[in-house]
C-alpha positions as CSV (number, residue, x, y, z in Angstrom):
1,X,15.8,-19.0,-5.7
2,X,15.4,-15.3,-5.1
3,X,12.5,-13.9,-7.2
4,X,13.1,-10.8,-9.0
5,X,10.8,-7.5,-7.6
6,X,10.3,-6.4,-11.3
7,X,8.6,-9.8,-11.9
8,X,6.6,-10.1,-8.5
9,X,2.6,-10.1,-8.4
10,X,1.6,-7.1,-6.9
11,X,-1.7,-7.0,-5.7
12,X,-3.8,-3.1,-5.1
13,X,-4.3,-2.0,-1.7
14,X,-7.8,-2.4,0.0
15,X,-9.0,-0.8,3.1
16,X,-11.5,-3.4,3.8
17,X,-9.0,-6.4,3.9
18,X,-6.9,-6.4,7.2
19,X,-4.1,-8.0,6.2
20,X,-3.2,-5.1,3.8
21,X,-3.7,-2.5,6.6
22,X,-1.5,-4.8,8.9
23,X,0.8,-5.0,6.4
24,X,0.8,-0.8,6.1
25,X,1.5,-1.0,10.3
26,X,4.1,-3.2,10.3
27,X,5.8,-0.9,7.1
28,X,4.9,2.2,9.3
29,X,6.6,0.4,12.6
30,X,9.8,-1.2,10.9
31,X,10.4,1.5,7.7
32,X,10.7,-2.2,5.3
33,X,8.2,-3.9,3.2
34,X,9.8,-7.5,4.2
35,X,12.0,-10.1,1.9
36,X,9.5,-9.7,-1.0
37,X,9.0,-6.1,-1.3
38,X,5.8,-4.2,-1.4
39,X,3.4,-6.2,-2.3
40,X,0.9,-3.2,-3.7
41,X,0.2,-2.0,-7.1
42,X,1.0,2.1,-7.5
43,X,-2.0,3.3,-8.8
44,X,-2.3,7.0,-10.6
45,X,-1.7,9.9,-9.9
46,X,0.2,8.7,-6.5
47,X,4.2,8.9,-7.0
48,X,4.6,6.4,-3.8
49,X,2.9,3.4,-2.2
50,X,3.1,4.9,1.1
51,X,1.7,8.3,0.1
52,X,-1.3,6.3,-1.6
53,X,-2.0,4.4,1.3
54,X,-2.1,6.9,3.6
55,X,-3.8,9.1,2.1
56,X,-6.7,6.7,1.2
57,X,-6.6,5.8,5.0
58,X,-7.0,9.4,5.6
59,X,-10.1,9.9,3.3
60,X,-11.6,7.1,4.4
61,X,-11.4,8.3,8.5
62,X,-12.5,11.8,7.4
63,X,-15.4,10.2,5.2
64,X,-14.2,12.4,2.5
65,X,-14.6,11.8,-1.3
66,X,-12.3,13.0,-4.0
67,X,-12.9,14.9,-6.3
68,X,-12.1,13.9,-10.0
């Protein structure tokens, strides 16, 4: 039984855990999220998954803060 992607348990994205950043590789290398989807919870003000990610990666490298 195929499970709907409006119903799936998505879970937010954490730097520290490796999986999730493997998971962000792997999306990076193959352009697809896999059989289930992405498995991330959009959090404000971000409009895309990807987008979040990356730039969370990208203030984490630079050891940057947001503002808010």
């Amino acid at each position: 039984m195929l499970q709907s992607i409006a119903t799936k348990q998505r879970i937010p994205f954490s730097l520290a855990d490796k999986k999730h950043v493997e998971s962000y590789r792997t999306f990076l290398k193959t352009g697809a999220w896999g059989k289930t989807g992405c498995p991330f919870v959009l959090e404000f003000p971000y409009l895309t998954v990807p987008d979040m990610i990356k730039d969370k990666l990208i203030h984490n490298f630079l050891k940057v803060t947001k503002l808010k």
